[in-house]
C-alpha positions as CSV (number, residue, x, y, z in Angstrom):
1,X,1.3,25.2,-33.6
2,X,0.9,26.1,-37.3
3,X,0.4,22.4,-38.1
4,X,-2.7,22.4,-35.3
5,X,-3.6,25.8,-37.0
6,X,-3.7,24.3,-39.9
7,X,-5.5,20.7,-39.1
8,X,-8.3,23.2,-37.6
9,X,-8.7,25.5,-40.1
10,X,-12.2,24.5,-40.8
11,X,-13.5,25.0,-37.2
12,X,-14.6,27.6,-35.2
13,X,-10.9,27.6,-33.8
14,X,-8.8,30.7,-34.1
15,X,-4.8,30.5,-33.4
16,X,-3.2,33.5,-32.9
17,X,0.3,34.2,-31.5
18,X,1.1,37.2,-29.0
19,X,4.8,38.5,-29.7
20,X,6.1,39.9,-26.6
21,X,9.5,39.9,-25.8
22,X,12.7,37.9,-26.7
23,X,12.9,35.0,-23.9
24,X,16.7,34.6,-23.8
25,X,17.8,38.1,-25.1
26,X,21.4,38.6,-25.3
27,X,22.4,34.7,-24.7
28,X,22.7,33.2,-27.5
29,X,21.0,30.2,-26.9
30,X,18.8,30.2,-30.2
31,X,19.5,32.9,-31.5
32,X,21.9,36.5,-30.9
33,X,19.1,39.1,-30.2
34,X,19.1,42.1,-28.1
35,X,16.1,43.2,-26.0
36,X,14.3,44.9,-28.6
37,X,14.1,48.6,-27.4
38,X,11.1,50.7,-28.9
39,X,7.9,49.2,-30.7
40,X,9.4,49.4,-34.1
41,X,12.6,46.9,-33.1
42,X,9.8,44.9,-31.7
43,X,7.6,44.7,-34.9
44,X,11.1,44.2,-36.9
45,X,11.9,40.6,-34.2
46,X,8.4,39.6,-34.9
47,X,8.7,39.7,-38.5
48,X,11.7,37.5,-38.4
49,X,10.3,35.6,-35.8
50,X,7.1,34.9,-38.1
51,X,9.8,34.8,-41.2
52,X,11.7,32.1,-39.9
53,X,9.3,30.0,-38.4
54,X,7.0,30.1,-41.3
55,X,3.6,31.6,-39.0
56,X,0.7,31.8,-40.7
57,X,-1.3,32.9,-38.0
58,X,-2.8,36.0,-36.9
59,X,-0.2,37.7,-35.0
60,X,-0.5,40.5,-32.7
61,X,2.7,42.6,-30.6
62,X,2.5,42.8,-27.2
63,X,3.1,46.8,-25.8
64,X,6.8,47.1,-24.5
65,X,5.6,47.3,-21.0
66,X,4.2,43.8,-21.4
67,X,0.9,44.4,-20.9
68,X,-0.5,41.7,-22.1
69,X,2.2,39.3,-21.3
70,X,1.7,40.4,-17.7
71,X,-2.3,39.4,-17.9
72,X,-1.7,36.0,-19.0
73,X,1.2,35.1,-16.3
74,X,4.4,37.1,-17.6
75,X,5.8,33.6,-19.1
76,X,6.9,33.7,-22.7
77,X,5.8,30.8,-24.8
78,X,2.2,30.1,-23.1
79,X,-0.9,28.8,-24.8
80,X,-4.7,29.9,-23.9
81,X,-7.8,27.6,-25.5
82,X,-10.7,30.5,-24.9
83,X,-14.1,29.9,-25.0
84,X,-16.2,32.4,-27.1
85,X,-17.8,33.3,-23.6
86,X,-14.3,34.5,-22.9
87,X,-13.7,31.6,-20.4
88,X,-9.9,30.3,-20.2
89,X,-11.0,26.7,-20.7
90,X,-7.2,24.9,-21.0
91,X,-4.1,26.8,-20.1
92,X,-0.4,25.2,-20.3
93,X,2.4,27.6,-18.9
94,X,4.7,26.1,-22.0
95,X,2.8,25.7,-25.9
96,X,1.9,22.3,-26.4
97,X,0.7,20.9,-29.7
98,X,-0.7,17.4,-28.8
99,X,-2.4,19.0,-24.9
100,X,-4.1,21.5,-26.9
101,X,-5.5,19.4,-29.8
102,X,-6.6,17.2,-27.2
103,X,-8.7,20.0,-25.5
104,X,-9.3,21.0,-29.1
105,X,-11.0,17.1,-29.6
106,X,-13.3,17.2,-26.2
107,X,-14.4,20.7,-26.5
108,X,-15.6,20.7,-30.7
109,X,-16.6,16.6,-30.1
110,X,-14.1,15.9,-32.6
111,X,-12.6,12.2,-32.7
């Protein structure tokens, strides 16, 4: 996503990444985290998060209830293309660079 970001800079795009909670907590599978347990553990495993994979997005922290996690569908690594009317107008339950340039293309006529 932060090469999309990037390639879109100069539109009236804007990218922004939603941390909410640690997908495979506690397994190991890419990387040995715990559940984070109060706000400030969360902010701390967003950092890193944004550390390691070099975000340079806008990036806001979900509450720990999941709030807004829970609005969007409750899965992890989703990705919203929202009008400025507010209208969802592409939606992919896993984030997918090449689907959403090509929405990105056909909504800001861009070849």
């Amino acid at each position: 996503m932060e090469s999309l970001a990037h390639r879109y800079a100069k539109f009236p795009v804007e990218f922004i990444l939603v941390y909410t909670r640690e997908p495979h907590a506690n397994e190991g599978i890419f990387r040995k985290m715990d559940q984070p347990a109060d706000y400030p553990s969360r902010l701390k495993y967003a950092e890193r998060t944004c550390s390691e994979l070099v975000v340079q997005r806008e990036v806001l922290i979900d509450t720990m209830d999941g709030e807004v996690q829970g609005l969007y569908g409750g899965l992890p690594n989703m990705l919203y293309i929202i009008s400025p009317q507010g209208k969802i107008i592409y939606h992919n339950r896993w984030a997918d660079a090449s689907e959403a340039e090509a929405t990105l293309r056909k909504v800001l006529n861009k070849k």
